[in-house]
C-alpha positions as CSV (number, residue, x, y, z in Angstrom):
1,X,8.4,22.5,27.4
2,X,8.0,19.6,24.9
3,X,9.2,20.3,21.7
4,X,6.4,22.0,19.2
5,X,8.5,22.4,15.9
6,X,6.3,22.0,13.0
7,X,8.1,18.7,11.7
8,X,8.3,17.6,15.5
9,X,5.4,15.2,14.7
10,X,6.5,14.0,11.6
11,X,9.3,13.4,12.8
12,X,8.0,11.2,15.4
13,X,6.0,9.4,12.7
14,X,9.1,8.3,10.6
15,X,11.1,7.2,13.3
16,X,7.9,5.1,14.9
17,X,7.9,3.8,11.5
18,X,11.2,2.7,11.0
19,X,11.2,1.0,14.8
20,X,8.0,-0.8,14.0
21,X,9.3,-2.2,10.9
22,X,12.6,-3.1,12.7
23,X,11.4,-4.3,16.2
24,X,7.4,-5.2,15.6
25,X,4.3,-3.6,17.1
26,X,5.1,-5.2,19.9
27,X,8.2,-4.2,20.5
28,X,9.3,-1.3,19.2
29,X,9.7,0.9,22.0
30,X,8.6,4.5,23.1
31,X,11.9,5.0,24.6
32,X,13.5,3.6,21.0
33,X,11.3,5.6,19.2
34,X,11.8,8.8,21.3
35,X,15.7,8.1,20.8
36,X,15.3,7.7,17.2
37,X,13.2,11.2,16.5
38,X,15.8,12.9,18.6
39,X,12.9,13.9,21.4
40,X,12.5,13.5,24.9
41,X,9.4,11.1,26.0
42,X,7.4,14.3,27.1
43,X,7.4,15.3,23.5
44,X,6.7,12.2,23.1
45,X,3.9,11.7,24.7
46,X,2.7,15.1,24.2
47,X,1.8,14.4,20.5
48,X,0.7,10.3,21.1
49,X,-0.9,9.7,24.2
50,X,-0.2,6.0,23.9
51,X,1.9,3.6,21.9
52,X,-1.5,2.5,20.5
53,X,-2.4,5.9,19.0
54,X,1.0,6.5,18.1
55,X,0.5,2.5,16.2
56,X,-2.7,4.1,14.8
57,X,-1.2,7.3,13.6
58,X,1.5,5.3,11.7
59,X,-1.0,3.8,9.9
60,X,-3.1,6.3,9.0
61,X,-0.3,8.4,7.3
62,X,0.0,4.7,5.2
63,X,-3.4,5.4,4.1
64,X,-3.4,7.3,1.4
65,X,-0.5,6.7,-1.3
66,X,-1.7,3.4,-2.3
67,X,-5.5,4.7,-2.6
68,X,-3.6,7.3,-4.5
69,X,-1.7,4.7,-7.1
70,X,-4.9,3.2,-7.7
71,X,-7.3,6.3,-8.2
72,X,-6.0,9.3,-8.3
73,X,-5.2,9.8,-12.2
74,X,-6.6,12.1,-14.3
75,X,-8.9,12.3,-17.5
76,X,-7.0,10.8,-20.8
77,X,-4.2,9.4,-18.8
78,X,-6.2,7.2,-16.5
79,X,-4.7,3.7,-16.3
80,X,-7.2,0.7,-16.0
81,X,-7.3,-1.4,-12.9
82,X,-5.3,-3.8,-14.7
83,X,-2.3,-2.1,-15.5
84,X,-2.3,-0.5,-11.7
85,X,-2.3,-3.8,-10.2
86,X,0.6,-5.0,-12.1
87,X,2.7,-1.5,-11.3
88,X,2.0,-2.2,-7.9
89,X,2.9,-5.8,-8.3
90,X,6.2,-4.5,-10.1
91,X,6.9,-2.2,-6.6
92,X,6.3,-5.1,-4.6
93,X,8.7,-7.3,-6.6
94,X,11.7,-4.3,-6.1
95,X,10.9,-4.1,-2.7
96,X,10.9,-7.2,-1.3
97,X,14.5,-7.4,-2.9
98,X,15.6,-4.8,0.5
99,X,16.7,-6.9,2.9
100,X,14.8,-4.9,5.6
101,X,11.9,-4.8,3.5
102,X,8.8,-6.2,5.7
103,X,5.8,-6.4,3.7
104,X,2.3,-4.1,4.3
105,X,2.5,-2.3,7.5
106,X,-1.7,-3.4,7.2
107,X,-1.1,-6.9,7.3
108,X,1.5,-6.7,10.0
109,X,-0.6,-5.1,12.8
110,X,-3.5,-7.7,12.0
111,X,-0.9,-10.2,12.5
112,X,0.5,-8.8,15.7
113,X,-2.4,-7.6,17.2
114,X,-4.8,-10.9,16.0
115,X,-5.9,-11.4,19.3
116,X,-7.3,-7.5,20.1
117,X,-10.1,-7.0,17.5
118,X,-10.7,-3.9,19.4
119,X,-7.3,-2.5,18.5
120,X,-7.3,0.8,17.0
121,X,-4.9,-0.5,14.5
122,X,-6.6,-3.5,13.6
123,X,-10.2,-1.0,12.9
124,X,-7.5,0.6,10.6
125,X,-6.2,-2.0,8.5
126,X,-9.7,-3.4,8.2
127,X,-11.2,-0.1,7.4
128,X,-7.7,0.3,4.7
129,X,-8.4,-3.0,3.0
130,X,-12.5,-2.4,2.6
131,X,-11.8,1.0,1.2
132,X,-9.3,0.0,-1.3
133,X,-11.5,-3.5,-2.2
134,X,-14.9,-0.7,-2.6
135,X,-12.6,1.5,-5.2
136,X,-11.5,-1.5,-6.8
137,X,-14.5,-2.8,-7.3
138,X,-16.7,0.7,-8.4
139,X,-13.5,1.3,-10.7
140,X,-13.9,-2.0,-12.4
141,X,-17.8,-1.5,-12.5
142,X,-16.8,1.9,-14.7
143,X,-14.7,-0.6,-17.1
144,X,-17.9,-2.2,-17.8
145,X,-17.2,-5.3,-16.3
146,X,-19.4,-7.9,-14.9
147,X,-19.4,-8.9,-10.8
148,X,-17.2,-5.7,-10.0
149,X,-17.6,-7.3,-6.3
150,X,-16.4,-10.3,-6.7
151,X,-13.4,-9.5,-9.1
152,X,-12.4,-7.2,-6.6
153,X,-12.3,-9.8,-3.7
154,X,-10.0,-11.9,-5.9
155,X,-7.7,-8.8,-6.8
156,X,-7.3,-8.5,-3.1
157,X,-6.3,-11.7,-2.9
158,X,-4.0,-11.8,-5.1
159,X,-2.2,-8.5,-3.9
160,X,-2.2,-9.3,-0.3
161,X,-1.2,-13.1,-1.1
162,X,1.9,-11.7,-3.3
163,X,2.8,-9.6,0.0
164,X,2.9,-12.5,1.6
165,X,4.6,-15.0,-0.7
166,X,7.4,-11.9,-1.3
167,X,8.2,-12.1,2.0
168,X,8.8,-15.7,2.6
169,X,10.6,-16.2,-0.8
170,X,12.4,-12.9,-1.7
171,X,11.4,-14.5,-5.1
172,X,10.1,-12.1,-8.2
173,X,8.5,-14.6,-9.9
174,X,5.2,-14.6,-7.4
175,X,5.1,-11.2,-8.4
176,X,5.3,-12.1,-12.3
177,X,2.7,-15.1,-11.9
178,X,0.2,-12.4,-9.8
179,X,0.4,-10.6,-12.8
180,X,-0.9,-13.3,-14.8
181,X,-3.4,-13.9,-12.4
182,X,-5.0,-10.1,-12.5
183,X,-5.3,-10.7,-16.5
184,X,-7.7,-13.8,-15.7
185,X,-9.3,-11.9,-13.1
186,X,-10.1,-9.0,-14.7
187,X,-10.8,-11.0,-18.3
188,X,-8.8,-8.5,-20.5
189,X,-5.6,-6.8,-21.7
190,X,-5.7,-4.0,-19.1
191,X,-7.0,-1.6,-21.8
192,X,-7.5,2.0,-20.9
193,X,-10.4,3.1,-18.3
194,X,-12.8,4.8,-19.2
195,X,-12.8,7.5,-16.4
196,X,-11.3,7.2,-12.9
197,X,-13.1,6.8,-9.5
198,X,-15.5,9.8,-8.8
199,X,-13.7,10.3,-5.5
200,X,-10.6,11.4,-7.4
201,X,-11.5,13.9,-9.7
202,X,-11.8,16.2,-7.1
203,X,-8.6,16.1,-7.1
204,X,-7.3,16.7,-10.1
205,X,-3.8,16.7,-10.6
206,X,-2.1,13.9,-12.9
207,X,-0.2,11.0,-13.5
208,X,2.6,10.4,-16.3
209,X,1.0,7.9,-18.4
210,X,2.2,3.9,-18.4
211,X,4.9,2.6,-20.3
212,X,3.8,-0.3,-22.6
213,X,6.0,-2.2,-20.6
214,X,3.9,-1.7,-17.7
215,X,0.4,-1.7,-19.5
216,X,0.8,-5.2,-20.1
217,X,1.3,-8.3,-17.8
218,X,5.1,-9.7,-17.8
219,X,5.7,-13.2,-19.1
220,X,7.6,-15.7,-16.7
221,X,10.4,-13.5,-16.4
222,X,11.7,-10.9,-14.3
223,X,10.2,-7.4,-14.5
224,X,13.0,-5.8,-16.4
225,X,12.1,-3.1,-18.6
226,X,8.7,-3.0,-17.1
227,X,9.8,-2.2,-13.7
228,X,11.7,1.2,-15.1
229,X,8.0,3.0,-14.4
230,X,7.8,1.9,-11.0
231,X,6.2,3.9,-8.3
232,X,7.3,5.6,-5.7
233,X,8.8,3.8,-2.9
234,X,6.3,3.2,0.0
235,X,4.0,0.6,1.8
236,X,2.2,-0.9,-1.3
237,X,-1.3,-2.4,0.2
């Protein structure tokens, strides 16, 4: 009988994880993967019919912290888009000093799989990236700023292009000079918002509010004192 432990599938996910990362899409094995978890293939198999859905799983568990960072903080303490941007820009910058560290598990499977638009994964990295640029833009609509659309677009840009440039370089300073770059986006300071995104506050919970070092873009240095409220560790975008 395959093995039906409740953290059997989790399990599964966190090792796929790790050999994607390692190996690529492509390939990172279901044998390797199997080994990994510590499961036979028939377990295996029993919870992913395919190495595409198992691809696709990976990715959807990916889903949710970033959406999270961005939105999911509560009354007084809600941080404007600004000053999320930039923490996220601050966990990029620590990340991508891991030497293992492989940039967004998003971007990667558009990459990979470029030449299968029909890819589950690829649906879900487009479908990722068009819900995060639609909160982006409805939270800076709430800020009271003018072409949410458009000022979202660019934030995307930036974040996805600092992914990118983190990976080549190993180099903080993209992440610092993205930082300056969301301040002339987003016209402002990175004051407080207003409210948060109507899709979080049924949520609830809440979020320990920013340090100053974090509320405010860094000069052309590196993070330093900033970087002390960093999130979580995690794929950023």
């Amino acid at each position: 009988m395959p093995n039906l432990t409740p953290d059997t599938r989790g399990r599964i996910l966190r090792a796929a994880d790790a050999v994607f990362a390692s190996d690529g899409l492509r390939a990172g094995s279901m044998d390797r993967i199997a080994a990994h978890a510590g499961v036979t293939k028939r377990t295996l198999y029993y919870h992913f019919r395919s190495k595409d859905d198992l691809i696709a799983a990976c990715l959807s568990e990916r889903g949710t912290p970033l959406a999270d960072r961005i939105c999911n903080l509560s009354g007084g303490d809600a941080l404007s888009v600004g000053d999320c941007i930039r923490r996220i820009l601050e966990e990029l910058a620590e990340a991508a000093e891991q030497p293992r560290w492989s940039g967004c598990g998003f971007l990667r499977a558009a990459f990979e799989l470029a030449e299968l638009p029909g890819h589950p994964a690829r649906a879900l990295a487009a479908r990722h990236k068009r819900s995060l640029e639609a909160r982006l833009a409805e939270q800076i609509g709430f800020e009271g700023l003018s072409d949410p659309e458009a000022r979202a677009r660019r934030l995307m840009l930036v974040l996805d292009g600092t992914v990118a440039q983190l990976l080549v370089h190993k180099d903080a300073a993209y992440a610092v000079q993205a930082g300056e770059l969301v301040r002339l986006i987003l016209g402002h300071s990175g004051a407080r918002a207003p409210r948060r995104l109507g899709a979080a506050e049924a949520d609830g919970g809440a979020e320990q509010k920013v340090s100053e070092g974090a509320a405010h873009p860094p000069g052309n240095h590196a993070y330093g004192e900033a970087r002390r409220t960093h999130l979580p560790s995690g794929d950023p975008n």
